[in-house]
N, C-alpha and C positions, 0 to 999 in steps of 0.2 A: 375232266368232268364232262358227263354226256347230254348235254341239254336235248335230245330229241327224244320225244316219246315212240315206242313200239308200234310195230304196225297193227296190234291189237288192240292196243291203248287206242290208237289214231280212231282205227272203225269202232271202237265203243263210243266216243266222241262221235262220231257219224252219228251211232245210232240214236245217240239224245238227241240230238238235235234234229232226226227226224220226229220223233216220240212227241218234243215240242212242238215244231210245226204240225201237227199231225193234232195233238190236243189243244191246241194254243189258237183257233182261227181269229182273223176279225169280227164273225158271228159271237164266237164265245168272249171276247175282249169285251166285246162293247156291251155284252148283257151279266156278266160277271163284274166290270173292274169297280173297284167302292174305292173313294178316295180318303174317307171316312175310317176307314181301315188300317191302322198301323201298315198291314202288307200291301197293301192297295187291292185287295180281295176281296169281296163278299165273304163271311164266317165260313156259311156253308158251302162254298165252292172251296175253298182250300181246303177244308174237311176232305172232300169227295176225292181234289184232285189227290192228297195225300194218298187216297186208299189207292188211287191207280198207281202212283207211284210205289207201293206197296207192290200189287200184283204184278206190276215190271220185274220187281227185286231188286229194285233199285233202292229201298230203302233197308240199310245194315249190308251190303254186299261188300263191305268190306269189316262187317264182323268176324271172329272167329263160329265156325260151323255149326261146333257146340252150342252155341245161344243163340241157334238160329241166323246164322248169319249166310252170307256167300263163300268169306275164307278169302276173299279175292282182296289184291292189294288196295294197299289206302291211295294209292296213286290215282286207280277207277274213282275214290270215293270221290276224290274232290275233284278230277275231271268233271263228275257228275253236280258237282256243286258250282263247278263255275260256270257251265254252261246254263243251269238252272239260274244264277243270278244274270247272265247276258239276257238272256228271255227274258224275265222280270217272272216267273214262273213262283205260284206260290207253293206252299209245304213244306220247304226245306226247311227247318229250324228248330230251335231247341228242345220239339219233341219228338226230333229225328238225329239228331246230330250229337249232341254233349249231355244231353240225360240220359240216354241209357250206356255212353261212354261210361259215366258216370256210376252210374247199375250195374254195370259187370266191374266195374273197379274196385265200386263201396260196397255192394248191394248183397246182401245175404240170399243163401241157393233159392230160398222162398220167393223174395222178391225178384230177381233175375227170372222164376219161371212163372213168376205170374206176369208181368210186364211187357219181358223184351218179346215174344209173340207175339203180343196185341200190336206193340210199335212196329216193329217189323212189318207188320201185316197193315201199320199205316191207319191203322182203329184210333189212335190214343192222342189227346192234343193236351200239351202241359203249361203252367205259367211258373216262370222262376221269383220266390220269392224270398227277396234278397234284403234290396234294400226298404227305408224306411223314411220317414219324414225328417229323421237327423240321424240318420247311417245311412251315407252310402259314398263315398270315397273311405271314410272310415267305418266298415261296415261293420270289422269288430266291436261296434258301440249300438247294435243292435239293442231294442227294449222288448222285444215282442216274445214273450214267456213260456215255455213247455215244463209244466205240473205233472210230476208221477202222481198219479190216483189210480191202485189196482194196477188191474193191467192195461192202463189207457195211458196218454199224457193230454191233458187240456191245457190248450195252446190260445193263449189270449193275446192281441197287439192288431198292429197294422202293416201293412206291406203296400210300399210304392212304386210308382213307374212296372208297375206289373202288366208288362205285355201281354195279350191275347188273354188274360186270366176270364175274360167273358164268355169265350168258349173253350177253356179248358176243362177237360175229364179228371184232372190231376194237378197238385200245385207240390214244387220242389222246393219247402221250407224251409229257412234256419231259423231257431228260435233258439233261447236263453234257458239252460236246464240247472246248471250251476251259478249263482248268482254271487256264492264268495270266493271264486278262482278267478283268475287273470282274465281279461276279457276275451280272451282269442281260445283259453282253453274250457270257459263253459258253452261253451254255441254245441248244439244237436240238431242234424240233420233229418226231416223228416219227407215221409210220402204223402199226401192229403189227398183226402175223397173231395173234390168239390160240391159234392155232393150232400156231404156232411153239415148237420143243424149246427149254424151259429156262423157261416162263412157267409159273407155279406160281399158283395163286388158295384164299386160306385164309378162313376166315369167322370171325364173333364176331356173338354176339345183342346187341343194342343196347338200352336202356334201353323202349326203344318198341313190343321185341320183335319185331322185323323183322331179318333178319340182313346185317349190312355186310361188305364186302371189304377185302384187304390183297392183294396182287399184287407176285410175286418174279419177278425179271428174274435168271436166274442163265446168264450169258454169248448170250444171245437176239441169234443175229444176224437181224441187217435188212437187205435192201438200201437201198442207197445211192440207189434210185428211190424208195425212200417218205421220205426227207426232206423234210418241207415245209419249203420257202422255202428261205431261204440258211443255211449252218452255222452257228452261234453268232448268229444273230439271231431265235431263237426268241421270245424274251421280246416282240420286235413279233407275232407267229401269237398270241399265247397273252394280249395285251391285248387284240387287237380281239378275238378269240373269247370273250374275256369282255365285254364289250360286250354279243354278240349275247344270251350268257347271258343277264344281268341283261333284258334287254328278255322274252324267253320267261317269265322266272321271274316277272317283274310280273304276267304274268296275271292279271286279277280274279277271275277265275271262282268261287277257294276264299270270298273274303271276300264274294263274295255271295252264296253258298250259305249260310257259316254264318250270316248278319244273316236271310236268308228262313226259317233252319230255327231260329232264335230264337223270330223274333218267332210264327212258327206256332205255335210252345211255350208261347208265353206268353199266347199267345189264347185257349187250349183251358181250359174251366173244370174244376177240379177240385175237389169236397168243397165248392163253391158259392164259387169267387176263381179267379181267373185271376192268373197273375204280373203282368201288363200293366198291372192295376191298383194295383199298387204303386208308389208317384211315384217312389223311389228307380231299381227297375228300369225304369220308363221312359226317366228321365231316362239311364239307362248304355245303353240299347239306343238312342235318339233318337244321343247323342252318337256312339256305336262307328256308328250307319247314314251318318252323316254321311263320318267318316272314310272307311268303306268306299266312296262316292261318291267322294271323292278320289281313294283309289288308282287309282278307276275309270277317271279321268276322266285321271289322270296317265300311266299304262298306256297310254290310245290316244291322249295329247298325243305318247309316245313314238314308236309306231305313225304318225301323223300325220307325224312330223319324217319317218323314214322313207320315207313317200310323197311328201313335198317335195325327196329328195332327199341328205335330210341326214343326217349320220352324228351323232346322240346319244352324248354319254361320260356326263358325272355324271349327265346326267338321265336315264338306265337306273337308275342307282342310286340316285336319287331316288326311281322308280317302285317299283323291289322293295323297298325299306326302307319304302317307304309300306305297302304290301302285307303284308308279313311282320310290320311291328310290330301294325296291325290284325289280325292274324290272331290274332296270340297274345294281343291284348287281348278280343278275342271267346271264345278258347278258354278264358280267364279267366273271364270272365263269365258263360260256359255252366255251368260249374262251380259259381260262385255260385248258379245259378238251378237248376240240380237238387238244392240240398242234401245233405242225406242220403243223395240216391241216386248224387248223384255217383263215387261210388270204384267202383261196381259197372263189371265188365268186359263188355265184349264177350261174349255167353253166357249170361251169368247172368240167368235170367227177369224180375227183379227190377227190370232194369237197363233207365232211360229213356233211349228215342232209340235205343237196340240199342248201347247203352256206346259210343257213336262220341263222345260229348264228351273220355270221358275217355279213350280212344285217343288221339284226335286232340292232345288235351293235351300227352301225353308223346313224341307222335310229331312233334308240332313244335318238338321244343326244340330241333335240328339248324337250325332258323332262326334260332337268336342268334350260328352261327358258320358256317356253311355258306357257298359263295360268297363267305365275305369278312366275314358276319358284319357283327351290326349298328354296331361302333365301327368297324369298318374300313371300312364303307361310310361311314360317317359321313365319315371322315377325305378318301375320295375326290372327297365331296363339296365337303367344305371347302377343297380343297388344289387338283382341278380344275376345279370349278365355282363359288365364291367367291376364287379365285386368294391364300387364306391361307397362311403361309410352313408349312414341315414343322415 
């Protein structure tokens, strides 16, 4: 097995991470970062940066040609993904990554050409809506209704934990079309105008301080051209499209950033000791760099299948559950290692690292249940990828 990347591969790597520094200054940090933000981004600056990353061609450059794409391997893709999550760089996500995955999988010729152009070009920002106020581990128990009326369906319920839905152009729906079949086999996939009478979008501040959505569907017709796939087999749109998820969400980029901006931490002396010297926290930062290799190395085994051709199930969820656990084990740790100063926020002069430990702390705890969450990822693995009974 050849763990080195290409010396093309290598300088495309170069070349994001000039592209970052390049668009990324301290100027624009400190007049762009919203902490208020899910992404930690101002709306309209991820908007914008998305289009540049667009005009890079950087966004779908590892689509096939025909929809617009580069053609170019998925290895580039997620190069480009995990250097974007070391930066902390916004745009990357669901309406660059696993929806229009998702589009050329499910998406009929219509929709694939009205769509993936706009994404590509980095115009289109989408919200997944998934789950609900009582679905969403079990999401097959969805209540949220799609009505054949003509050529439309009106689509009435609720959708929660709906990401970015505030400035989304588009919402990627499941709603209930069959309501006397099995619950996994009435779910329909649909496309939403946001834009459309009867879509209501409410907020609540989250623990992390970043503010989440909740999205009312109150008689919201659609046409019957934006169904993806066939009626009442959504539940197949909305597996594979998580699939794609989990493989984007692997990205290493966060879990090498925080092991690089540790160990920086702990090399700096202070009052004549450097943390580094301490065998305990060596030994936790040795261990948590090791992990963080893994995820790494798991993430582009991912990417890799990918380029052979292959379609990855549990080892998507392999990969982010690698990623996320280390993640929160380092945000752990980071805490340990500022002591005292740890609880200081964001702001406050006082406060080491510019309070991003302790942000980032409480800003990740949406990875013990997000996506599927760490037991239910667990369970996927168990059950798809060790062939264990339910």
């Amino acid at each position: 097995m050849d763990f080195q990347f290409s010396e093309e591969e290598r300088a495309f790597r170069d070349e994001v991470r000039e592209f970052l520094r390049r668009e990324l200054t301290e100027d624009v940090i400190r007049a762009h970062r919203d902490h208020s933000e899910q992404g930690m981004w101002t709306a309209s600056f991820t908007k914008s940066f998305r289009r540049k990353l667009g005009e890079a061609g950087y966004i779908g450059m590892g689509w096939p040609k025909e929809y617009g794409g580069g053609g170019a391997s998925k290895l580039y893709q997620m190069i480009l993904w995990d250097e974007m999550e070391y930066h902390r760089a916004p745009g990357i996500d669901r309406s660059v990554t696993y929806i229009p995955n998702a589009i050329m999988s499910f998406g009929s010729p219509a929709q694939k050409a009205e769509f993936l152009p706009r994404i590509v070009k980095g115009e289109l920002s989408w919200f997944v809506g998934y789950s609900e106020p009582e679905a969403g581990s079990d999401l097959a128990a969805l209540k949220c209704v799609a009505v054949e009326d003509g050529d439309d369906f009106v689509i009435t319920g609720q959708k929660a934990f709906s990401s970015d839905a505030h400035m989304a152009d588009y919402g990627w729906v499941a709603a209930r079309t069959d309501a006397g079949t099995s619950k996994h086999q009435g779910i329909s996939m649909f496309i939403v105008d946001m834009s459309l009478p009867g879509v209501h979008v409410t907020t609540q501040e989250t623990l992390a301080g970043w503010t989440h959505h909740s999205v009312y569907f109150d008689g919201v017709r659609v046409p019957r051209s934006m169904l993806v796939g066939e009626r009442g087999q959504g539940w197949k749109v909305v597996m594979g499209a998580i699939d794609h998820e989990r493989a984007a969400l692997a990205s290493p980029g966060l879990v090498s950033m925080q092991i690089d901006r540790l160990l920086d931490f702990a090399s700096v002396e202070t009052d004549g000791e450097r943390p580094i010297d301490d065998p305990v926290v060596r030994d936790r930062l040795t261990e948590l760099a090791i992990e963080a290799e893994g995820a790494r190395l798991i993430a582009y085994e991912v990417a890799s299948m990918h380029v052979r051709g292959l379609s990855p199930q549990h080892e998507t969820s392999v990969a982010v559950l690698a990623k996320r656990e280390t993640a929160r084990s380092l945000d752990a740790l980071g805490l340990d290692m500022l002591g005292l100063s740890a609880p200081l926020r964001a702001g406050s002069e006082h406060a080491l690292l510019g309070g991003d430990i302790e942000l980032e702390y409480r800003d990740h705890l949406y990875f013990q249940f997000a996506a599927g969450g760490f037991d239910i990822t667990r369970n996927i693995v168990a059950i798809r990828g060790l062939g264990l009974p339910r």
